[in-house]
Backbone as CSV, one residue per row, in Angstrom:
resi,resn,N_x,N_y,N_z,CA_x,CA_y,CA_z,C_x,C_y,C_z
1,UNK,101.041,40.787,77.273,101.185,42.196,76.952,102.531,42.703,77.469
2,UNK,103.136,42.635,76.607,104.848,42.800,77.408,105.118,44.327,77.176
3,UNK,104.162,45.038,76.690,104.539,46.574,76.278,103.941,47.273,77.428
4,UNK,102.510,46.549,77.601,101.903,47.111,78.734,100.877,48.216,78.360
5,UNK,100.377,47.964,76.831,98.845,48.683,76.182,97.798,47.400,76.892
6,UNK,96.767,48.189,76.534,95.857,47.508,76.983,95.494,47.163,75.572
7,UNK,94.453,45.672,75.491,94.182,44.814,74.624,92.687,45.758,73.706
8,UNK,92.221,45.654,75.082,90.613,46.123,74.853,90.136,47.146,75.290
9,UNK,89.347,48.135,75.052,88.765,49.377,76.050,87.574,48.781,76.211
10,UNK,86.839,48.968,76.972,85.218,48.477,77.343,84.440,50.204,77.125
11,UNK,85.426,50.913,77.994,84.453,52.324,77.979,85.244,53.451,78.072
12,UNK,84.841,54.358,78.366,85.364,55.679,78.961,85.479,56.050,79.874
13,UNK,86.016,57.240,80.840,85.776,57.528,81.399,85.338,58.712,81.296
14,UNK,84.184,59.919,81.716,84.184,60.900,80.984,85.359,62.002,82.212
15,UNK,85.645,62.570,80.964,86.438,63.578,81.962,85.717,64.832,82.137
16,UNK,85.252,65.143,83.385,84.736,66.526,84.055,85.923,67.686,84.673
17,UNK,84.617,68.630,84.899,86.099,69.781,84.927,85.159,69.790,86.407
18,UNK,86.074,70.175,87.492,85.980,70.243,89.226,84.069,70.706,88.917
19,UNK,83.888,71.616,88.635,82.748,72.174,88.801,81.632,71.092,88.202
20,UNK,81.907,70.478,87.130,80.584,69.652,86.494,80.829,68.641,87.218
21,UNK,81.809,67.727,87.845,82.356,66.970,88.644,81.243,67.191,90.262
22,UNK,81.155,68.808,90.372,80.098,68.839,91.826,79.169,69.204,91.645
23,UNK,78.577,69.348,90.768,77.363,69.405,90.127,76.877,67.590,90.164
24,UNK,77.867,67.081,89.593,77.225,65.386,89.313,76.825,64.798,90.574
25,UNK,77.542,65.303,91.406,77.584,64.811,92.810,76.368,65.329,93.790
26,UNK,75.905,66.627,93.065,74.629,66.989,94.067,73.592,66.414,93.630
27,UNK,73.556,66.471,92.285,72.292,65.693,91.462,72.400,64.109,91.892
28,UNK,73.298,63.342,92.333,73.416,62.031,92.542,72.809,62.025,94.386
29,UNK,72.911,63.272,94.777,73.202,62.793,96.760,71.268,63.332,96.024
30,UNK,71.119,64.470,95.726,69.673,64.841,95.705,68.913,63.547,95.268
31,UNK,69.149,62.658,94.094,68.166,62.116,93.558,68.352,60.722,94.484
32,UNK,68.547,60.493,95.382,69.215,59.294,96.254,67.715,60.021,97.301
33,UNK,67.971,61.301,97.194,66.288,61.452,98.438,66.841,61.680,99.839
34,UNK,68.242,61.879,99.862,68.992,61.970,101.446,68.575,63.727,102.076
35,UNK,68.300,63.326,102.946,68.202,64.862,103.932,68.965,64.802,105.597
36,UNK,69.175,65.940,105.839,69.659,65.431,107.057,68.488,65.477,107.719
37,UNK,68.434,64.379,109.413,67.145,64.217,109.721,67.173,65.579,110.860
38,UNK,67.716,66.499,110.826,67.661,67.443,111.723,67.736,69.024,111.019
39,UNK,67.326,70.224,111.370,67.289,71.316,110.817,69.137,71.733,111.009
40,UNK,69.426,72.424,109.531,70.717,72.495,110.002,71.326,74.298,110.380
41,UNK,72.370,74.495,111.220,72.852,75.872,111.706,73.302,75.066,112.814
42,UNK,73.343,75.905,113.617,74.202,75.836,114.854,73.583,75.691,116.075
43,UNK,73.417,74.345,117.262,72.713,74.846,118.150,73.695,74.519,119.592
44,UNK,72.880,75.088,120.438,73.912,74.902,121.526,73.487,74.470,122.612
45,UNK,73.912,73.025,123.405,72.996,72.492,124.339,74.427,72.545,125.304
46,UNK,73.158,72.596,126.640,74.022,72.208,128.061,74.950,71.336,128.407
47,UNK,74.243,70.268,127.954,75.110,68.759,128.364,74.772,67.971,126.891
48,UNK,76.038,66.655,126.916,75.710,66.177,125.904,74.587,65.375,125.941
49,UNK,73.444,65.211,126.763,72.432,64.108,126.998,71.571,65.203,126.219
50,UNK,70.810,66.491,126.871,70.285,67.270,125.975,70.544,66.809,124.403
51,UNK,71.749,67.513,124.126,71.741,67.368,122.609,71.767,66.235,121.614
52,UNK,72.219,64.563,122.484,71.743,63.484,122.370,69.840,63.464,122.353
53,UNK,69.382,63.577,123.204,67.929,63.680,123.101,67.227,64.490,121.716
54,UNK,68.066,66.010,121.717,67.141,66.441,120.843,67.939,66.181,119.340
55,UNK,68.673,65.150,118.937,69.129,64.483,118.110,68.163,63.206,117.788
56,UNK,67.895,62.899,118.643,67.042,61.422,118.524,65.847,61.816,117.941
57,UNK,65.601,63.174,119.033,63.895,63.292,118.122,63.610,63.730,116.964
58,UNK,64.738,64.485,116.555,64.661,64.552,115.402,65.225,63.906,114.421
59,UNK,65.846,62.171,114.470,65.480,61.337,113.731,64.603,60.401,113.637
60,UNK,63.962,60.308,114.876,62.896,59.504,115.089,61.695,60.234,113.895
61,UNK,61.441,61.528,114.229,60.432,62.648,113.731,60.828,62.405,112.372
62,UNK,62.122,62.365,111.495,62.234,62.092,110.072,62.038,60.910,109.474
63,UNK,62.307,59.449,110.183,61.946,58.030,109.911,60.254,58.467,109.907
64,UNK,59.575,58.505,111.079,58.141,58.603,110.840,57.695,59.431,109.774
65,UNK,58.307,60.774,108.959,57.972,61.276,107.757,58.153,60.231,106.896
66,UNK,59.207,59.759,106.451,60.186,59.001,105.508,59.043,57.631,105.482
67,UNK,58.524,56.815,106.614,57.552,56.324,106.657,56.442,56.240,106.192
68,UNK,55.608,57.985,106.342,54.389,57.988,105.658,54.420,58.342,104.575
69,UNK,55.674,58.518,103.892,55.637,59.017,102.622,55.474,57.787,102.024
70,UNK,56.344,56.576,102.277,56.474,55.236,101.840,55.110,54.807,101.415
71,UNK,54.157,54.783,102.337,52.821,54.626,102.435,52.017,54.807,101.455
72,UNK,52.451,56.292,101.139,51.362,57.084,100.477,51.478,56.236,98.914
């Protein structure tokens, strides 16, 4: 290819405009089933061991949901 076209196309790409572009992207993270394992805003702990701790429990507390849902 000394011109430097391409031979073959296989596909497309589709072209999105920014907005349908983050739209695709919520519908893709939503249908994937991701949550964060903690309530989200702002919280404010003493030390970082506190907020290490109450980090843990609340992924521990979302695996054991994520768990019995598996189950069901």
């Amino acid at each position: 290819m000394p011109d430097g076209t391409p031979r073959k196309v296989v596909g497309k790409i589709p072209q999105r405009t920014p907005a349908e572009s983050l739209e695709w992207l919520v519908r893709q993270y939503e249908s994937m089933g991701l949550k964060l394992p903690f309530p989200k805003g702002v919280f404010r702990f003493k030390t970082f061991e506190e907020a290490d701790a109450w980090e843990m429990k609340h992924r521990i507390a979302a695996a054991v949901k994520r768990l019995r849902d598996h189950q069901r």
